[in-house]
N, C-alpha and C positions, 0 to 999 in steps of 0.2 A: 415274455417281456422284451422290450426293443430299449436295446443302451445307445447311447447317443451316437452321431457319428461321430469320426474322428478322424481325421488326417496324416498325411506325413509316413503312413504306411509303405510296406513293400509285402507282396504279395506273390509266392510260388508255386504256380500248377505243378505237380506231381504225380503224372498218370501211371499205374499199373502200379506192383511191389516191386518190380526191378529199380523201381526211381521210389516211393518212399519211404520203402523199406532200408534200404543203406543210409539213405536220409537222416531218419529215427536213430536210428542206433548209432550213427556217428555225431549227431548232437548229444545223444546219454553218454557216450564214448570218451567226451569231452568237456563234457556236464565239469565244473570246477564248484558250483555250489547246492544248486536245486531240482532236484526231477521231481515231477507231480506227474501220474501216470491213470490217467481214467479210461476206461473201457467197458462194453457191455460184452463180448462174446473173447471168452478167454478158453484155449482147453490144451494141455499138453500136447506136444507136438516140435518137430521143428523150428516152426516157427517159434513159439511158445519158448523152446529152449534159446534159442538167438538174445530174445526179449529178455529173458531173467536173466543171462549170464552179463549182459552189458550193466541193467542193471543193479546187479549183484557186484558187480568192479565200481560200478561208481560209489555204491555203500560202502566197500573196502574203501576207496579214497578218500573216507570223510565227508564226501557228499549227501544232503538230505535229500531221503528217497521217500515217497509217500503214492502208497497205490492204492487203488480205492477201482473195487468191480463190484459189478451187479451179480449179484448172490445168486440167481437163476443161472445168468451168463456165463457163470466162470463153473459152473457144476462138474465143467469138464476137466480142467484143472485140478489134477490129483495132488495129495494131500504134502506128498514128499517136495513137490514143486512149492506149495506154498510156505512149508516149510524152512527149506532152504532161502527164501526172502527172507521170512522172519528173520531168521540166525544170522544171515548178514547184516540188518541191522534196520531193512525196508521195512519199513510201519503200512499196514496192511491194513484195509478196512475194505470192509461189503457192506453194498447198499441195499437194504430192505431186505433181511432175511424171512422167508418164509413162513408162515405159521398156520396151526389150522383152527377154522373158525372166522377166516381173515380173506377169503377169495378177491375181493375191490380192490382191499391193499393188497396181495401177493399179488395183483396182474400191472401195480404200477412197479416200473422196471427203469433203470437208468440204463438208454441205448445212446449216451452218449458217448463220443471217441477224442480225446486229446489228449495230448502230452505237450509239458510244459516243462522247460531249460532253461535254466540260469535266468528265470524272469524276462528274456532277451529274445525267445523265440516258440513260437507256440504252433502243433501241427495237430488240425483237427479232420474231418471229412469222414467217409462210410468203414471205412475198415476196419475189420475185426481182426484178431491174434488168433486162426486156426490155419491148417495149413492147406486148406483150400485156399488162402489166398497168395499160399506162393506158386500154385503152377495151373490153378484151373477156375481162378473167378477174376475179373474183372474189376478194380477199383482205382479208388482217388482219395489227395491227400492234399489238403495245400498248407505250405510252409509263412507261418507269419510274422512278421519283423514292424517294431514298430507299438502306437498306442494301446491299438486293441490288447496287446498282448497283458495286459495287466486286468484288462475286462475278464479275460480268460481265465486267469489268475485267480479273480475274486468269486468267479462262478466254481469253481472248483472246490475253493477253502470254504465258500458256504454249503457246497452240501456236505464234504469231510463235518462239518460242524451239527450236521443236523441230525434230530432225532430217528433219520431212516435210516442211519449206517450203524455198524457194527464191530468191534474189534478188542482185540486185545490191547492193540499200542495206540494209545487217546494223545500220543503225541502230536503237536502242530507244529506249522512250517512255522522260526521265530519272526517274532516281531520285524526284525530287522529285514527279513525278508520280502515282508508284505509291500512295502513302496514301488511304485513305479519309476525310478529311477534311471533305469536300465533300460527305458522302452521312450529314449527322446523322438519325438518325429522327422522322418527326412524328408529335406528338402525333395521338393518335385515327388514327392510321395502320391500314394494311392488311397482314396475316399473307402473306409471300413465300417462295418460295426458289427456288432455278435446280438443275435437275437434266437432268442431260448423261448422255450414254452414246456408247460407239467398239463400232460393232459387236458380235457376238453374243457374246461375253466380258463385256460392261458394257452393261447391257440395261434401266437403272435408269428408264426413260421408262417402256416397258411395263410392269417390275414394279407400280412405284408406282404406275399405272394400275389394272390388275388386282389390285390390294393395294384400291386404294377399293372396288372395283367389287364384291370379296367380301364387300364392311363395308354396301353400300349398304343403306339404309334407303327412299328414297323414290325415285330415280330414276339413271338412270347413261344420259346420252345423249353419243353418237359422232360427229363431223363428219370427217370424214376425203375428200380426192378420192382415194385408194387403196387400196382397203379389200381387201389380199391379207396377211389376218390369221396370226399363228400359231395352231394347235390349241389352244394354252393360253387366247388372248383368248379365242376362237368360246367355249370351255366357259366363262368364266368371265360372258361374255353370257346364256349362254343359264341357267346354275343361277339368274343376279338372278332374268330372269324369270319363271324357275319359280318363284320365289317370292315372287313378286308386284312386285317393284320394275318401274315403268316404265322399260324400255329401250327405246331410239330408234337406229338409224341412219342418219343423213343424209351422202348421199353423190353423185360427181359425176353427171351424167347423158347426154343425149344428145348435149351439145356436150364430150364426153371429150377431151384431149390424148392420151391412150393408150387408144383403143377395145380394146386387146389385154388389159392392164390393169382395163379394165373386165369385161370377160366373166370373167376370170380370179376377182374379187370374187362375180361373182353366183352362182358355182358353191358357192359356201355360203349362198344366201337360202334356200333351201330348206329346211336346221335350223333357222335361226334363224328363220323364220318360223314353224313347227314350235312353237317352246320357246315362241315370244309375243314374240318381237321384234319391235319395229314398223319397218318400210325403207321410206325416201322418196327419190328420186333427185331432185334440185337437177335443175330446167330453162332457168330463163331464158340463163345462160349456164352457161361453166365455172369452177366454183370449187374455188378451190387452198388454202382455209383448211382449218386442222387445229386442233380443240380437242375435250377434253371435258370434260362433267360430270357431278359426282357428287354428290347432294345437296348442300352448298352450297361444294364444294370443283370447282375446275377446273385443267387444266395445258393449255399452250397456247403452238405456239412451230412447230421447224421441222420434228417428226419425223411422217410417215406412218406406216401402218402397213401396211405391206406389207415384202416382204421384203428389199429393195433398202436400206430404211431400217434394219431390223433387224440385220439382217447383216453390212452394208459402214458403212454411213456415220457420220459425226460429226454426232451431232443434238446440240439443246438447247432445253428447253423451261424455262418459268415456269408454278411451281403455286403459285396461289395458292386463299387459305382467305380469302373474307372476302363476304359476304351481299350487299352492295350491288354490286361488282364482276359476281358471279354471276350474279346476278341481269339485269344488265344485257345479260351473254353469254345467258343462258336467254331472253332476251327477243330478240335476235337471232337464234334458233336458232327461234323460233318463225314467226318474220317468214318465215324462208327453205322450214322446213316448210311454208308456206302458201301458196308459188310453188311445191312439189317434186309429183311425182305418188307418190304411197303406193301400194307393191306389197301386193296382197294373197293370200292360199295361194289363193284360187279361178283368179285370172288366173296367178298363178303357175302354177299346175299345168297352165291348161291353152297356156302359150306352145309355139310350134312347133319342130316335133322338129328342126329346122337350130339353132334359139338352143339348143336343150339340150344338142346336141351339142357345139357348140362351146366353149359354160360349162364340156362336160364334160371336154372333152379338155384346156383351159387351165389347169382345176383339178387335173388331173392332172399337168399340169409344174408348177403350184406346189405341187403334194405332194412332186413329185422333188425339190425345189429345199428344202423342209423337211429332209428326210433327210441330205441334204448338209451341212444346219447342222450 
């Protein structure tokens, strides 16, 4: 679903964990009323322990703490960890616990990422809580001040409310809470809004996507570490650049989390290389950021594009419309095309007949797996 726009925003790029990882934890650090804390991938660890002990002192200060993970996600998060929340006084809920007899339902999954602070500032984007993300994967974070932040707000406390969570402590954030109060718009502010989608029924990420990407004018570039697109993206990629709009995609490379995943993407480089798309695969490490742009419009937050995303899970991204912003991210996207190796239709064509096969045959189950939609 797409909530309205809203104005008077400010809006903070947050590249890598060295910038939003201090970020996070010094708004919980200082948290004086509310943390709301959702996540899909949680697992003990450094990081992990960083995360509970901040929010574990804000429960000490009287602070209401409310965390809410995806019950698959957090599998890795041992039991002494979750513990220690509780008894500090963090109300703790999981979404969609597992069951058998129930495969449709167990594969819908809440992969979304935010945290929310004193009603006053909200930090969403790809990031998970394991500790691959403090020394060896690549991500993003943006920091939000401003209307939206209450949209944030209400997407949260509605699924805490819904019949897919779980928990012991059925406490909600009070009433006095819930107002948007806290989130007046500034002057000379930045153009926002949060658009969310549950699986292939509410698909409002991609639409909106592919809704700019039809309009584009000068450019439409792609960041994605999953690029197991629907038939509708690839076409609506490949028409920009037929006429003429620079299209880009950047995407993971040889240090892949899912080489299966990988090969699976590449078994479409070959139109889109065709149509005049340009594809760079990210080398230095593995990166799990996801955003794009489209002339000076971007949306950027938890959702992949691949099928997994599409289909099963609870995304939510931040699109925002505002030049300076965009611009900041096109200028990051350049940085990374400049470490990435650019595929070209010569070396394309002529890679060996084992990689073609294999692209070939994975594209082939994500063709099954289309169908199924």
């Amino acid at each position: 679903m797409r909530h309205a726009w809203r104005s008077g925003n400010h809006f903070t790029l947050l590249p890598d964990a060295k910038h939003y990882l201090p970020a996070i934890v010094s708004a919980i650090e200082t948290a004086n009323e509310s943390v709301l804390f959702e996540q899909y991938l949680f697992a003990s660890g450094r990081l992990a322990d960083r995360i509970n002990e901040a929010l574990i002192q804000a429960a000490d200060r009287g602070v209401h703490v409310q965390v809410l993970l995806d019950r698959y996600g957090a599998k890795g998060l041992k039991h002494h960890d979750r513990a220690r929340l509780m008894r500090a006084g963090v109300s703790l809920r999981l979404f969609n616990p597992l069951f058998m007899g129930r495969l449709s339902t167990n594969l819908t999954r809440d992969h979304r990422k935010l945290v929310l602070v004193d009603r006053r500032v909200a930090f969403t984007g790809g990031f998970c809580i394991t500790d691959d993300f403090l020394e060896h994967w690549f991500d993003l974070a943006v920091r939000s001040e401003g209307p939206v932040v209450s949209v944030w707000q209400g997407l949260f406390a509605q699924l805490w409310a819904s019949s897919l969570t779980q928990g012991d402590d059925e406490r909600l954030l009070p009433q006095g809470m819930l107002s948007d109060r806290n989130v007046e718009p500034r002057e000379q502010g930045m153009m926002g809004r949060v658009v969310w989608q549950r699986g292939h029924r509410y698909q409002a990420v991609r639409l909106s996507l592919q809704a700019r990407i039809a309009k584009a004018a000068r450019r439409a570039w792609v960041y994605t570490p999953y690029f197991v697109p629907t038939p509708s993206l690839c076409r609506h990629l490949m028409a920009a650049a037929q006429r003429g709009v620079d299209v880009r995609l950047l995407v993971a490379g040889r240090h892949h989390d899912h080489p299966s995943v990988h090969y699976a993407g590449r078994h479409y480089y070959g139109r889109l290389l065709r149509a005049g798309v340009r594809i760079y695969e990210y080398q230095p490490s593995f990166t799990h950021a996801k955003f794009c742009l489209v002339d000076d419009w971007c949306t950027i937050g938890s959702c992949n594009f691949d099928h997994w995303s599409l289909r099963w899970n609870l995304e939510a991204n931040l699109e925002v419309e505002d030049t300076r912003f965009v611009t900041e991210l096109a200028t990051l996207y350049s940085e990374h095309i400049a470490t990435s190796n650019a595929i070209s239709s010569q070396e394309w064509s002529r890679r060996p007949w084992w990689q073609w096969g294999r692209e070939h045959t994975l594209g082939k189950v994500n063709a099954w797996l289309t169908l199924l939609r």
